[in-house]
Phi, psi and omega in degrees: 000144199257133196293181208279317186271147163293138198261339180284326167221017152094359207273164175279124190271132177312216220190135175037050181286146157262332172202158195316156176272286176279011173216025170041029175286168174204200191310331204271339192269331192170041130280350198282150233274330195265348164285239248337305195276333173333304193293352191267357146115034290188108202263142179305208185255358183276008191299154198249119175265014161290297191286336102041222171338308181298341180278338185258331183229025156054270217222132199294142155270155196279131158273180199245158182288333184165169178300119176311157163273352171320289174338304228269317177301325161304302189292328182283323181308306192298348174266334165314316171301280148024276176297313167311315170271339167267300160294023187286000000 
């Protein structure tokens, strides 16, 4: 039995079509159960979930190492004024 939509070009198939009207697919060319799943994007058993992932959010981001000492050094002066100006 021929599907209602064609899975190769989308066109609507008649009811007891022997093949698509617009791309002449038929069981053996593309009715068949493993073209049908082809098209849904749908992942095998051979799926890669690496290239996966690069394809979808693209290039891994660099997490960062730490706080710079530049900081560390800012937040300590400031707290040092801070205890200096509170306790006067």
């Amino acid at each position: 039995m021929p599907p209602e939509t064609c899975p190769n070009c989308g066109a609507d198939v008649p009811r007891n079509a022997k093949a698509c009207p617009g791309c002449g697919a038929d069981e053996k060319t593309g009715w068949s159960d493993a073209a049908y799943a082809e098209n849904l994007g749908i992942p095998d058993e051979h799926f890669d979930y690496g290239k996966f992932v690069q394809e979808e959010f693209g290039a891994p981001r660099v997490k960062p190492r730490g706080i710079h000492w530049v900081w560390w050094l800012t937040a300590l002066i400031l707290v040092l004024l801070f205890l200096r100006f509170f306790f006067r």
